[in-house]
N, C-alpha and C positions, 0 to 999 in steps of 0.2 A: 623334417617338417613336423611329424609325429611330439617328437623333443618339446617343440617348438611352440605348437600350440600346447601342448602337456604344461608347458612352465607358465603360461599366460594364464592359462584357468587356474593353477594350482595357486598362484600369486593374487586373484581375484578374490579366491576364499581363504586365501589368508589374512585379507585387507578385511572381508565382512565379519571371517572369526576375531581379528584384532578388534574392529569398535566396537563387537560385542561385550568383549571383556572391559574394553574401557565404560561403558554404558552402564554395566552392571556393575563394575566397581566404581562408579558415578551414584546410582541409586544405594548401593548399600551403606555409604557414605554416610547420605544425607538421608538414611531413612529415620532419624528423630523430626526431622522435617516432613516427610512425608505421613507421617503419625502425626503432627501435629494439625495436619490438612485434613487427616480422615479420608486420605485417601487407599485404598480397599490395592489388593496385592494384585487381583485382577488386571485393573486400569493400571496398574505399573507395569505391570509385564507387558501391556497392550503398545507401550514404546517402543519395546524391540521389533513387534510388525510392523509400526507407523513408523519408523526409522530406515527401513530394507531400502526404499524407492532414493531420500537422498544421501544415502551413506553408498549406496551403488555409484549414484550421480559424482559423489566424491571419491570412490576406487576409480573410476574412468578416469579422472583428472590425474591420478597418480601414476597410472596404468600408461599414459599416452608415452614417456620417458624410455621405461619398461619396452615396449613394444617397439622402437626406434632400434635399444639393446639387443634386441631377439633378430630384430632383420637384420642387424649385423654378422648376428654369429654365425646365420644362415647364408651367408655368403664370402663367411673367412672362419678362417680356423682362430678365431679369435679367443683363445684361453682367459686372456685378462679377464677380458668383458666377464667372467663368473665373479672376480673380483669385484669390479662397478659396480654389478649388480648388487652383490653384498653389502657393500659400504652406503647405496642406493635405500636399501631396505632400512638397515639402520637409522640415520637419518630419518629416516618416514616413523620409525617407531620409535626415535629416541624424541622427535620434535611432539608427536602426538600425545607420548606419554607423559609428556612436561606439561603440553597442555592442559590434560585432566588434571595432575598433580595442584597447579597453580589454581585450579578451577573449584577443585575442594577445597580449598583457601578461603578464596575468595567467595562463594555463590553464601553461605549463611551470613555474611556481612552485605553485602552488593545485590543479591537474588537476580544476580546476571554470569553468564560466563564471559569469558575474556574478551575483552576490545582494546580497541588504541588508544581510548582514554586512560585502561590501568596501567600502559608503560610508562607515564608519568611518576606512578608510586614503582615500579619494580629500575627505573633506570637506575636509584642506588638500592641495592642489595642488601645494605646495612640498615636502610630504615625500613626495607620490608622485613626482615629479618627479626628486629626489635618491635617492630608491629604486631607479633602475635608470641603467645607462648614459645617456649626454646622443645616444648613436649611436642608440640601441633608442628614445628618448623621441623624436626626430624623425622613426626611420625610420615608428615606430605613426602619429604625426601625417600624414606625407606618403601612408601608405597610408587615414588619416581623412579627410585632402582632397582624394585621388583619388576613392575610394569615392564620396563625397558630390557631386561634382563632375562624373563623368564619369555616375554613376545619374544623378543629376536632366537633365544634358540627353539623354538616353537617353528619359527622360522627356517631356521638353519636345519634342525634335523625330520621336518616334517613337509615345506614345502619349498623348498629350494630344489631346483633342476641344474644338474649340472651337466651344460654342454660342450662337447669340447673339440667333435667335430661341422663342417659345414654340411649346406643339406646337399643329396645327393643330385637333385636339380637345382640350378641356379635361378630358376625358373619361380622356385616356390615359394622363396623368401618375400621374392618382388607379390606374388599373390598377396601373400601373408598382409602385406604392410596394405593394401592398396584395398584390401576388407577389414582389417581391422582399425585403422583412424577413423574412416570413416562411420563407423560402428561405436567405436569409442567415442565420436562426436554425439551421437545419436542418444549415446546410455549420458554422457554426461551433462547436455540439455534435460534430461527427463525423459526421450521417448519425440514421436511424430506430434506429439499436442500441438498447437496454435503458440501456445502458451508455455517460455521454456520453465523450468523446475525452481522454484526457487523455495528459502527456507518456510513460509508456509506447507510446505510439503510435510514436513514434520509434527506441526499444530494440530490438535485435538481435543485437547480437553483446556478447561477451566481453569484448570492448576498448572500455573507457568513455569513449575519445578519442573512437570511431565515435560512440558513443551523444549524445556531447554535440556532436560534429559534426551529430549527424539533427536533435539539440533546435532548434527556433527560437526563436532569444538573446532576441528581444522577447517571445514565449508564456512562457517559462523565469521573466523576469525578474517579467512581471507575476503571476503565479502564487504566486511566492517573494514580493511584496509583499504580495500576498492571505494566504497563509499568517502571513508575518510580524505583521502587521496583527489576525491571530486570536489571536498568544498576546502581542501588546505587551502585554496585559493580566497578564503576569507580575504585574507589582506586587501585586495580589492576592494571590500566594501568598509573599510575604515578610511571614511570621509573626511570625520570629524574626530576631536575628542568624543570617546563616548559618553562621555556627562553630558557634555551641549549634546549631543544627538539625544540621548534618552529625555532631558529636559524638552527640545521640539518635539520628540512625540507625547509627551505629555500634555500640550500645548494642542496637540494633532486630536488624540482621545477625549480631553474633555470635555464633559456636560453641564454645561448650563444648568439643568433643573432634569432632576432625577424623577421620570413621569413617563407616560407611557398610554397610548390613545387605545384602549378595550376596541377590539372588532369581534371578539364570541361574545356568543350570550351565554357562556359557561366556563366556567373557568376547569373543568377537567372533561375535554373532549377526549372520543378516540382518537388517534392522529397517525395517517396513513402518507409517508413520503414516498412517492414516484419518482426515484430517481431516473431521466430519462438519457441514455446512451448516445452523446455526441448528437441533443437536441439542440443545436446552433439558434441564435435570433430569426436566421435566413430560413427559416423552418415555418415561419411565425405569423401570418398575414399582416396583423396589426402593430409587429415589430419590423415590417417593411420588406416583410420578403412577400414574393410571388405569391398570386392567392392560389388554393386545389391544394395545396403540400397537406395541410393537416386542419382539414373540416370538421373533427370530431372536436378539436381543441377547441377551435373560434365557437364551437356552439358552446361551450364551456364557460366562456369569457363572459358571455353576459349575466353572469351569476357569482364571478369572482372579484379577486384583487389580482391585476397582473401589474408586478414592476416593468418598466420600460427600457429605465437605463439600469439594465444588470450584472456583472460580469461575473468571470470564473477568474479566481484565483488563481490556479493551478491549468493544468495541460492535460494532465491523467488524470482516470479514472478513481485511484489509490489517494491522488492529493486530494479530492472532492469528498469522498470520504472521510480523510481524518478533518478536513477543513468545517463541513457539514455538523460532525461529531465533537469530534474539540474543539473549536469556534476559532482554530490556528491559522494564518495565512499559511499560500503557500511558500517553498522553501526554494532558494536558488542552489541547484547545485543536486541537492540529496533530497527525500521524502521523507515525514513522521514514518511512514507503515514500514521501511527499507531501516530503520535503527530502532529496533526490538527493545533498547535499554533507554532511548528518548523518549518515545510514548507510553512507558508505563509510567511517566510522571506528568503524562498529559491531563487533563479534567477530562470528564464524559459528561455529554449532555443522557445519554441512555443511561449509566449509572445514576445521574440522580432524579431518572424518572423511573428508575427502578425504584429506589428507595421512597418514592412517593406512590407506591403504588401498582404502577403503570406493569403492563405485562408485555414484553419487548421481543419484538420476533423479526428477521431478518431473508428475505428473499433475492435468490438470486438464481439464474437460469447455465449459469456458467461454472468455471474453475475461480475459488477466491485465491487459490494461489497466485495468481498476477498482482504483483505491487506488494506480496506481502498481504494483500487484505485479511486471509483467515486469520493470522495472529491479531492482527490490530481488532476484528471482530469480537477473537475472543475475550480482548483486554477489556471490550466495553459490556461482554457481561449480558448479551442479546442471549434470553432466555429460550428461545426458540431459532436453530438457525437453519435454513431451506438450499441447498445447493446442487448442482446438476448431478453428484452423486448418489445423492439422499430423493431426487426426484422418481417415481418409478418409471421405469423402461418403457411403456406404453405409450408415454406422452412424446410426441413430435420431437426431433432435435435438429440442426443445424449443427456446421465443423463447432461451431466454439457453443453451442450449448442449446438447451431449449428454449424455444420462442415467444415470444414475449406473450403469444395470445394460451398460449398453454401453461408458461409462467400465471397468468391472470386465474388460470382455472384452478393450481393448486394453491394459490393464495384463499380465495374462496372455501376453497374444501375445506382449508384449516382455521380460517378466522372467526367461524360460527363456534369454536371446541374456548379460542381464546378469552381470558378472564377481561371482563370491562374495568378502567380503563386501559386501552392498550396503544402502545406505539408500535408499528409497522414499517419497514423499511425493505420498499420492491426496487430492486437493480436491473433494469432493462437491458438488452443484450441484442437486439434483431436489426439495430440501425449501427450497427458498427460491422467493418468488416469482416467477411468475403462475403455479407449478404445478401444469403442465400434463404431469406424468408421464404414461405410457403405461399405465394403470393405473386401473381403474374402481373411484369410490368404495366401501370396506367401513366406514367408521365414518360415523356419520351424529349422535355424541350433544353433539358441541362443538362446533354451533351455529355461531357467525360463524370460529370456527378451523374448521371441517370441510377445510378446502382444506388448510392446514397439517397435519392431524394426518395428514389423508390423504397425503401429501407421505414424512410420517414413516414414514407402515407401509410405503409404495412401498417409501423409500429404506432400510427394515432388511431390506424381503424378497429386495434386492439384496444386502444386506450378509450375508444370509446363505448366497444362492447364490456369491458370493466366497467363503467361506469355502469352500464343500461344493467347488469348483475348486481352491483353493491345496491342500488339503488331499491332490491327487494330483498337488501338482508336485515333483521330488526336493529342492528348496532348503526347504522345507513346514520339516523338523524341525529345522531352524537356524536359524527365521525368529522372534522378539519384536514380536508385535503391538501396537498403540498406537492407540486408539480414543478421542479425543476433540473435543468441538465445538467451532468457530470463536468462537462466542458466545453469550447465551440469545434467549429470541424470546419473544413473549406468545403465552399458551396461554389453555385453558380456564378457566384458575383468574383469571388478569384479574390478575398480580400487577404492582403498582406498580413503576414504572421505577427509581425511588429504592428499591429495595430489593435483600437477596440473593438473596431466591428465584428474580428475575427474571434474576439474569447466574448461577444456580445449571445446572452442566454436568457431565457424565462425563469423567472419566478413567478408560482401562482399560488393563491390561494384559494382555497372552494369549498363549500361544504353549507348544510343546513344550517350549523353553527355558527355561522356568518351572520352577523346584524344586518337587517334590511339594508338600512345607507352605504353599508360597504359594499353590495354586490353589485356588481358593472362595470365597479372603480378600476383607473388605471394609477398608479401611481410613477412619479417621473421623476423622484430623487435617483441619483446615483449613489452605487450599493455592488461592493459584491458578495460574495458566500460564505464570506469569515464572519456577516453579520446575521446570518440566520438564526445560529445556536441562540444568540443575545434575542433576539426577538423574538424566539418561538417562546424561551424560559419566561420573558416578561409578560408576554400574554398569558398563561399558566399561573402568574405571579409569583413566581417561583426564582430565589436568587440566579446573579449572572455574572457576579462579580469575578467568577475565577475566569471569564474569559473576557478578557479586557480589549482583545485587537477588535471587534467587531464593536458596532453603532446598533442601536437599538432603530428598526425602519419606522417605527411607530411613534418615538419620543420627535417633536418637533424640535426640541433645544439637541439631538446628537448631533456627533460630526458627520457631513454629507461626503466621501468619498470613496474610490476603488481604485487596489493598488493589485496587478496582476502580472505574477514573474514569468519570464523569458527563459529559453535556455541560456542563455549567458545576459542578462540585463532584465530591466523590470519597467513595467508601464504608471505612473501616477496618473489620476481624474480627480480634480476637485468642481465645484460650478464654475470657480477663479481659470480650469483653464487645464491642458494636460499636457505631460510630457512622455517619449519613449525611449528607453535608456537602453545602449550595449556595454557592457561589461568590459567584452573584450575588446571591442574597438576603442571606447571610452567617447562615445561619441549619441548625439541625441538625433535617433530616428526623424522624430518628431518635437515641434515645438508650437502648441497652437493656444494661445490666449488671444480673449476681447481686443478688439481697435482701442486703442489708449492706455492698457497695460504698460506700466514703467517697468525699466532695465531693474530696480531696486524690487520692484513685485513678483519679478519673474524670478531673482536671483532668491529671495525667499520662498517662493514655490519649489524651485529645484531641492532648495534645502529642507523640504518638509517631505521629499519623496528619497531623496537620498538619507536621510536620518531614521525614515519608517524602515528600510530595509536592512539599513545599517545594524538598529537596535533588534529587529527580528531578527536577523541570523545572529547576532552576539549572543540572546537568548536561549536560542538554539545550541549554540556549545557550549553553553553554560549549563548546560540543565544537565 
């Protein structure tokens, strides 16, 4: 038994000695690169600590094989099994070592490490090969057969256990195995978080060289196969030629008259978005839900713009974000934040409000490691960024992070320090599950939601002690509030997945900056959140053109609709009428247009919802 656990820990740190070596012979590679960022030896070496948590997560996964071998041996005198084991190790370090090799290749052309797009270029050999110098193609190799060569007997005469009898209890092997998967499942999630581990875990700095230095190339790669392997199913959405598809949606996009109806009296407000966490319509009194849910909001409303017909693009949290950010719908199948090498060629609405000026700071009460967010954050360059780590200890927390009314109080602390103008971006957290707000039940009438709605009234009666604070800070009367939720959530009403009412959300606008005649206003165009970015940049005056899917809310000539994906299928709305699509059944949920609607108007609506998403995810792997 001794043996046994002996070889399992020995094999652990020889997996975190191995990707240290690769890591560091990763940075020493490219350090003309890293010179050329200016970035300092300090923050390089700060990888291999921001690395420990999922290159651990990735010895577990390797280790689960391993340990099946071990309770073997432990119950037979199983000599081979040294042999498996050996030929086991190999393999892991001859695959690993190829990774890095091909990754010095490739990261000074590409500034990504390896995915499933570059098997395209390496399936023939000969034109990778004529691709680069014949000096560069030997020198990758001689550092491929070092790696591989000098790891494995590092290996072989340092941590290899050789067993060769079984344990003297038959009893302990069966322990062994029945504490350790379990365990191994535990380290290769990340730990008991809410939230399991993903490559965000690695994400730290600014400089996306460091970032992909933290990534563990073998976690990275399998991940990107995983993802890729979720949308191969592209095929499915080739309806059409794609010319006729991209032509109907250019047909779908166009404007009229390029204009845009001012509602600030300022063209450079501060600008404060409240994203709210699984704030549903059903939440809303004057979106038709139940009145008591959120009183702080409706006193709000007589002072604002609230859309009516609004929806969410996306499902998650993570789609709202890049959707909100880079003005992208969302995605069937995969997300922007989940492919690290698609959204660095995304636009950013915060980058070019950086570049104007703007001083950009980011609040959230939880882990951004879910969905990915801390990279895609730091892609967009948020100069200030607030997370439940960075929060100090004092302040309240809940399992999945601190609550929204304490969230509120250190946004405060810091927004008096922030340079005018500033963009702010608060991610609520207290209306999503297990909560466990600080806050004893008042509604008691929606049954198996009790927890949610109660969740809701918590987080509005925060949102309105934020207000009654901002309201005596001196940046208060230059400040354009923006109140809307990440996605919808099932409520009392039980409404169907496949439907609007279920991804049905607020948008609001509010703020002293508001022109008299706008504030009270409801507006009842339909819209969903891929049109924000377009509308916020147009009030600003500020170009929009690099994000084309979204409608400007404020141009009377834009296109009026919202198009919201399904896990397997997508929703269209236009004023003509709406349809809801399954993928996989190949079959329409829904089909509801006006009394008098021809077979010929409906057959052209299908084709304007099947073309939008056709041509969005063609996009999507194209990029």
């Amino acid at each position: 038994m001794k043996k046994i656990l002996l070889s399992l820990l020995k094999q652990y740190l020889f997996l975190m000695v191995f990707f240290l070596v690769l890591r560091t012979v990763f940075l020493l590679y490219l350090f003309r690169l890293l010179s050329q960022e200016g970035i300092r030896v300090g923050e390089a070496l700060f990888s291999f600590l921001q690395a420990l948590k999922l290159d651990t997560a990735t010895a577990a996964y390797i280790l689960v094989i391993p340990a099946f071998f071990l309770f073997l041996q432990g119950l037979f005198r199983a000599k081979w099994l040294n042999i498996v084991m050996k030929i086991y190790y190999f393999i892991v370090v001859f695959a690993w070592s190829l990774l890095t090799a091909i990754e010095l290749g490739i990261y000074p052309e590409w500034k990504t490490k390896l995915t499933t797009a570059a098997f395209i270029h390496l399936k023939h050999v000969d034109e990778a090969y004529y691709s680069i110098p014949a000096w560069l193609f030997f020198l990758l190799l001689g550092i491929f057969i070092i790696l591989t060569t000098g790891s494995y007997l590092l290996y072989l005469k340092v941590f290899f256990v050789k067993i060769t009898d079984r344990a003297r209890w038959l009893i302990s092997p069966v322990i062994f195995i029945l504490i350790t998967l379990p365990s191994l499942f535990v380290v290769l999630r990340g730990g008991f978080d809410a939230i399991p581990i993903s490559q965000s875990a690695a994400h730290y700095s600014h400089h996306m060289i460091l970032n992909w230095a933290t990534v563990n190339s073998g976690y990275h790669l399998a991940v990107n196969v995983l993802e890729t392997n979720r949308y191969k199913k592209h095929s499915l959405y080739g309806f059409y030629d794609i010319e006729e598809a991209r032509e109907t949606v250019r047909q779908i996009l166009h404007v009229e008259k390029d204009t845009t109806v001012s509602f600030l009296k300022t063209d450079r407000p501060n600008i404060v978005i409240l994203l709210m966490e699984s704030w549903t319509a059903d939440l809303i009194e004057s979106l038709g839900a139940e009145p008591g849910i959120t009183p702080e909001f409706a006193n709000l409303e007589k002072d604002g713009i609230l859309f009516t017909r609004f929806y969410c693009s996306g499902n998650r949290s993570h789609e709202a974000f890049a959707t909100m950010l880079g003005g992208h719908p969302a995605l069937p199948y995969t997300t922007f934040t989940e492919n690290l090498q698609k959204f660095k060629k995304m636009p950013s609405m915060i980058r070019i409000l950086n570049d104007e000026g703007y001083h950009s700071s980011f609040f959230y009460g939880g882990q951004l490691d879910y969905g990915n967010m801390r990279a895609y954050a730091l892609f967009n360059q948020f100069h200030h960024m607030i997370e439940e780590k960075t929060i100090p200890p004092h302040y309240p927390r809940g399992r999945l992070g601190v609550h929204d009314e304490y969230l509120y109080e250190v946004f405060h602390g810091k927004a008096g320090e922030f340079q005018e103008p500033f963009i702010s971006m608060i991610f609520t957290l207290s209306s999503h599950s297990p909560y466990d707000h600080p806050m004893e039940p008042v509604i008691d009438w929606a049954g198996t939601e009790n927890p949610f709605i109660n969740s809701a009234y918590y987080s509005d009666k925060a949102l309105g002690e934020f207000f009654r604070e901002a309201r005596k800070q001196p940046w208060y009367p230059n400040t354009l509030f923006v109140i809307m939720a990440d996605h919808g959530h099932n409520s009392y009403r039980h409404w169907r997945y496949e439907s609007y009412e279920y991804h049905h959300i607020p948008l609001f606008f509010y703020g002293e900056v508001l022109k008299d005649e706008w504030q009270g206003i409801q507006v009842h165009r339909i819209a969903d959140n891929t049109s924000f970015t377009r509308t916020l940049l147009n009030q600003l005056g500020l170009p929009s053109d690099d994000f084309p899917w979204g409608s400007d809310l404020f141009n009377p000539y834009s296109p009026e609709f919202a198009y919201v994906v399904l896990n397997n299928g997508y929703m269209w709305k236009t004023p003509e009428g709406e349809v809801v699509y399954s993928m996989k059944w190949q079959h329409f949920y829904k089909k509801d247009f006006p009394e008098g609607t021809t077979e010929q108007q409906i057959e052209e609506f299908i084709l304007q919802g099947k073309s939008y998403v056709q041509v969005l995810f063609q996009d999507f792997l194209d990029m």
